[in-house]
Phi, psi and omega in degrees: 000161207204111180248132194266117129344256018251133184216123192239148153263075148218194192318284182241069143239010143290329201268303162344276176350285181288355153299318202301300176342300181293346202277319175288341185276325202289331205243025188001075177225169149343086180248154183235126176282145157268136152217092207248112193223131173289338204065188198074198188295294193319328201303153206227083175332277189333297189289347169328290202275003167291300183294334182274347186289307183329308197275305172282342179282298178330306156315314183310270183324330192257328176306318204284292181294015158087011170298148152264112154231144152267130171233150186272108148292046211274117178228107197216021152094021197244157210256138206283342164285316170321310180266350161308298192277006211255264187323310198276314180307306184299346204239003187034078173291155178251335207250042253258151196243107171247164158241163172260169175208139164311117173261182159271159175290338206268323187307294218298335196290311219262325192254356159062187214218126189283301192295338153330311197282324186329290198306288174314336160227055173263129176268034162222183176268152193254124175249147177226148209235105150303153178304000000 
């Protein structure tokens, strides 16, 4: 068994994070983190390395509590829902973990919606968490 992530460091992919945590502890399973960057001009150094200190504490922290986790930095040019369902299709996930934010109907028109696509072509069940 196998649980996916998706992780930004913010509220809620902080909040996503700390489901996923419970959900693996609760399911003695896998869990695999994501942090997922198109690259390019957007890459953003500074939240780069916020997410990889984050990420490295965590790994820590979870060694200790007997979590098994991976974690993935991926930057391939790919929209962070694409590479979320990309791993739980490789890792035959049972479970995908997102967190949500509020958009505008005018955000969600021009820049579409990752967690749409998560939930709609995701090949596991989808838990979705607010910040």
């Amino acid at each position: 068994m196998t649980i996916v992530v998706g992780f930004v460091p913010t509220k809620e992919g902080r909040a996503a994070l700390a489901r996923a945590v419970e959900e693996a502890r609760g399911r003695s399973t896998k869990l695999v983190v994501i942090n997922s960057n198109r690259g390019g001009r957007d890459f953003d150094l500074d939240t780069t390395r916020t997410a990889e200190d984050e990420l490295e504490r965590l790994t820590t922290d979870l060694a200790g509590d007997g979590v098994e986790v991976e974690v993935r930095q991926l930057v391939r040019g790919n929209e962070p829902a694409e590479d979320l369902i990309a791993v739980a299709t490789e890792t035959d996930a049972d479970l995908i973990v997102i967190g949500l934010r509020r958009r505008t109907p005018v955000g969600k028109l021009i820049l579409g919606s990752n967690a749409q696509r998560i939930l709609l072509d995701a090949p596991c069940a989808v838990l979705a968490v607010k910040g």
